[in-house]
N, C-alpha and C positions, 0 to 999 in steps of 0.2 A: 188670095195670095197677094202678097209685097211686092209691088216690081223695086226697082233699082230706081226708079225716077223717084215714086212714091217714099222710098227710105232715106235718099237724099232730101228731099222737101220737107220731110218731118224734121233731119236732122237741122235743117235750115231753120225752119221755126224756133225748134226748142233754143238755137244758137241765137237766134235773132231777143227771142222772150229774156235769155240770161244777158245779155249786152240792154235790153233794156232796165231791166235790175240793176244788172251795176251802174249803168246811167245815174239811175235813181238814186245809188246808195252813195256813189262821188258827188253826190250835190252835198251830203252831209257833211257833219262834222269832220274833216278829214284827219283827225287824231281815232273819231271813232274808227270810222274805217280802215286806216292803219290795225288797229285792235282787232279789227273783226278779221281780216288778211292773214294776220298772222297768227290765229285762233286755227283758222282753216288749213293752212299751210302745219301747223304740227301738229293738230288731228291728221292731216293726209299723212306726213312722217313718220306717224304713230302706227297709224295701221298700214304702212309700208316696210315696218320694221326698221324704222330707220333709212331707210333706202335714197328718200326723195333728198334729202340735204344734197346729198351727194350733187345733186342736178342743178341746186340751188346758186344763184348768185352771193359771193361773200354777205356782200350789204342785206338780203333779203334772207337770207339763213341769217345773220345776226340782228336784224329786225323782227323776225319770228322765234327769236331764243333759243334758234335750234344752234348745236355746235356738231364738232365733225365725231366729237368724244361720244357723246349720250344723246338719246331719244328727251327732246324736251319732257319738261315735267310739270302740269297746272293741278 
């Protein structure tokens, strides 16, 4: 069985392994990166039925092509 410490600690890891990814992936080309952000963010959009704009900053809903009208569309 899971205690509470042990589910916290993994969660810790898995958070720690994803900030080192994005580490990695800010060292790139940051136009790519931009691209890939906003790739992400309206697939999440997408399969939130629209929902996630709503939570969205102006500038970062309009740098992911998402509007307040429609579910982006690639």
């Amino acid at each position: 069985m899971t205690g509470p410490e042990q589910v916290d600690a993994a969660n810790d890891d898995d958070a720690a392994e994803l900030i080192a990814q994005l580490k990695e992936l800010a060292g790139a080309d940051p136009a790519d990166v931009r691209q890939v952000v906003a790739e992400v963010l309206a697939a999440l959009d997408r399969a939130a039925g629209g929902a996630l704009r709503e939570h969205l900053p102006d500038t970062i809903r309009l740098d992911a092509g998402l509007d307040t009208a429609a579910p982006a569309r690639r």
